[in-house]
C-alpha positions in Angstrom: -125.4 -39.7 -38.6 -126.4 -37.0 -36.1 -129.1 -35.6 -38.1 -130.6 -39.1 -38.5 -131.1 -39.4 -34.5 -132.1 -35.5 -34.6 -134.5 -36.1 -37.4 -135.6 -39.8 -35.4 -136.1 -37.9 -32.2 -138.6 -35.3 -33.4 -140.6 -37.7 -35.3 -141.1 -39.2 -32.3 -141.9 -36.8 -29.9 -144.4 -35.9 -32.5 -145.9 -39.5 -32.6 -146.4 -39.3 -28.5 -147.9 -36.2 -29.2 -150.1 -37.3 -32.0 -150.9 -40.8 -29.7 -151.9 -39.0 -26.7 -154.2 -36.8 -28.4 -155.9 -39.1 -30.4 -156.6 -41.5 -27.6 -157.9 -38.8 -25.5 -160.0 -37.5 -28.1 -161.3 -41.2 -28.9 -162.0 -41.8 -24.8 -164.3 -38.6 -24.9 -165.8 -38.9 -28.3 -167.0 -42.4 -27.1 -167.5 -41.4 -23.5 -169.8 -38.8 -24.8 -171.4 -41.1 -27.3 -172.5 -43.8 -25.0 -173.7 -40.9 -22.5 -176.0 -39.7 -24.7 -177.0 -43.2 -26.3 -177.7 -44.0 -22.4 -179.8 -40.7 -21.7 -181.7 -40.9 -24.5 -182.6 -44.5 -24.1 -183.1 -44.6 -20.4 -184.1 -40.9 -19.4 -186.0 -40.3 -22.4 -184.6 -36.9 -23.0 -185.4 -36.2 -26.7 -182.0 -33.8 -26.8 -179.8 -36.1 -26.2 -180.8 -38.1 -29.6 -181.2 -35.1 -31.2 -177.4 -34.4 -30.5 -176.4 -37.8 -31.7 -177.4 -37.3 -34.9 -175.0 -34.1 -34.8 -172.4 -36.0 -33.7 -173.1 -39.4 -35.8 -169.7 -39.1 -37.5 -167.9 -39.5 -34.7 -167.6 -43.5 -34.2 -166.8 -43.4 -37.9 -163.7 -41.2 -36.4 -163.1 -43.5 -33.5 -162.5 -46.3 -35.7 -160.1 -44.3 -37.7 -158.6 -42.8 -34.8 -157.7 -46.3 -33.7 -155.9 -46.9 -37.2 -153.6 -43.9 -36.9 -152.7 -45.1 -32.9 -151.6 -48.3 -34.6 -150.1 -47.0 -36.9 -148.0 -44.8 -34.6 -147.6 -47.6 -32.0 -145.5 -49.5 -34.6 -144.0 -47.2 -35.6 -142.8 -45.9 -31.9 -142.2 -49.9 -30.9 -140.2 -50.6 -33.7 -138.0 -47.5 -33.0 -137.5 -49.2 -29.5 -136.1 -53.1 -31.0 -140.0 -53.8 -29.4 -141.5 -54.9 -32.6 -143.1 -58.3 -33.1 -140.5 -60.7 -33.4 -140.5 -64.6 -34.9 -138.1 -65.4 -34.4 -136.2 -69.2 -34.1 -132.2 -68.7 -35.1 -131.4 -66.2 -31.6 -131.6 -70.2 -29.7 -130.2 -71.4 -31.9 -126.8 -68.9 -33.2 -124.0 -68.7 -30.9 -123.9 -65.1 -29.2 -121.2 -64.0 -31.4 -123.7 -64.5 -34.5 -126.8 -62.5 -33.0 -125.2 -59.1 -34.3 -125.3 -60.4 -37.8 -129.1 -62.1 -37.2 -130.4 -58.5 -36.1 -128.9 -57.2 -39.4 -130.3 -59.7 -41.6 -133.8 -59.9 -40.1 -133.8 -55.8 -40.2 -132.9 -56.2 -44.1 -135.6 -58.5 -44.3 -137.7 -56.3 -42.3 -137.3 -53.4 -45.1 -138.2 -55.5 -48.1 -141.4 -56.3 -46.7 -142.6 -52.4 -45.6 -141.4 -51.8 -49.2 -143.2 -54.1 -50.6 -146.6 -53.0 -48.1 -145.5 -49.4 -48.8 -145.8 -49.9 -52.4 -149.2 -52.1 -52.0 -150.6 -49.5 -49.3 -149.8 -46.3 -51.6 -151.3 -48.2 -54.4 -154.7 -48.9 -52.3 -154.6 -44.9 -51.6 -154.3 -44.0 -55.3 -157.7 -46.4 -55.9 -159.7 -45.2 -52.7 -158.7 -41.7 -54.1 -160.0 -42.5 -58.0 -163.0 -44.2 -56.1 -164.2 -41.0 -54.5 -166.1 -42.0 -51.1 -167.0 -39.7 -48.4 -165.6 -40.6 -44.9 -167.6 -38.0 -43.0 -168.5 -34.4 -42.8 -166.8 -34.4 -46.7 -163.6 -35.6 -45.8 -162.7 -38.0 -48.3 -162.5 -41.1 -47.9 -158.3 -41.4 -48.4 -157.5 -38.8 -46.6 -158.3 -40.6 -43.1 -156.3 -43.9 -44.8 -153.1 -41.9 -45.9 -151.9 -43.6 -42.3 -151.1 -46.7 -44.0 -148.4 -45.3 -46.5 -147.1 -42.8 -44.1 -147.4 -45.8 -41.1 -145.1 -48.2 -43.0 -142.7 -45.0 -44.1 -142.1 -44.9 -40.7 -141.7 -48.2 -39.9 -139.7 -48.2 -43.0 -137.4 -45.1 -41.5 -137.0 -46.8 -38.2 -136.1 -50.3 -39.8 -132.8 -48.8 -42.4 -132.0 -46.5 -39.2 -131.6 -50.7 -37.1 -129.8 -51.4 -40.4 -127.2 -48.4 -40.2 -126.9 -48.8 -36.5 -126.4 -52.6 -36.9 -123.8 -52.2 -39.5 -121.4 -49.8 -37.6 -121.5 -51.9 -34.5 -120.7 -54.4 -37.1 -117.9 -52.8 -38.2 -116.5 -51.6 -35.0 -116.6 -55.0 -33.9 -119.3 -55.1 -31.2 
């Protein structure tokens, strides 16, 4: 069981880690973007086009950016019990049924990211046969392989709920 926290714990650390630096690479990639979009435009300095069209790939890798920081969010939230929740049965269950709620809707909760786990490596596998280009000849799945790996994680975080749930379950919490 410890090694399931251990292994929980560095995942996440590396998801902070992977948020913060893709948001501040996304804040300066656009920051510079729109600076030079507004010199060119405005100040008429030639250069300043000249190095957007360098650097035309990068809102391209914004967007894509902002897909893995999803991805990771989820991930992260769902780790915390702060996950979307729909949730009508906790009004109305008495208290000493919500244990047994949060272990149904968490088995619930695992067949669907199997189900979009399966669908999701399934769109990689025919992005990948397709071939496409994303930018500067990364291909095309590469920059989607967050989807599989986001709802593996989401996956992870739900059957880690499900084993918590289950010994407080069974220690009678």
């Amino acid at each position: 069981m410890n090694i399931l926290k251990i292994i929980d714990t560095i995942i996440s650390k590396l998801e902070r880690w992977l948020i913060i630096t893709l948001l501040s690479a996304m804040v300066t990639l656009t920051f510079l973007h729109v600076s030079l979009r507004a010199l060119y435009r405005y100040a008429h300095l030639q250069w300043a086009n000249e190095f957007l069209g360098f650097i035309d790939w990068t809102e391209i890798f914004v967007r894509l950016m902002v897909l893995w920081i999803t991805f990771l969010g989820a991930s992260l939230l769902t780790r915390d019990g702060k996950h979307i929740k729909i949730d009508l049965m906790s009004t109305l269950l008495p208290k000493k049924w919500q244990p047994f709620r949060e272990a149904f809707l968490s088995i619930g909760c695992v067949l669907i990211c199997i189900f979009l786990l399966k669908a999701s490596v399934a769109f990689l596998m025919i992005e990948r046969s397709f071939g496409g280009v994303l930018f500067l000849g990364l291909p095309s799945w590469f920059g989607q392989m967050i989807i599989p790996v986001g709802f593996s994680l989401i996956l992870f975080r739900f059957i880690l709920r499900i084993i918590y749930q289950s010994i407080d379950l069974l220690r009678g919490k």
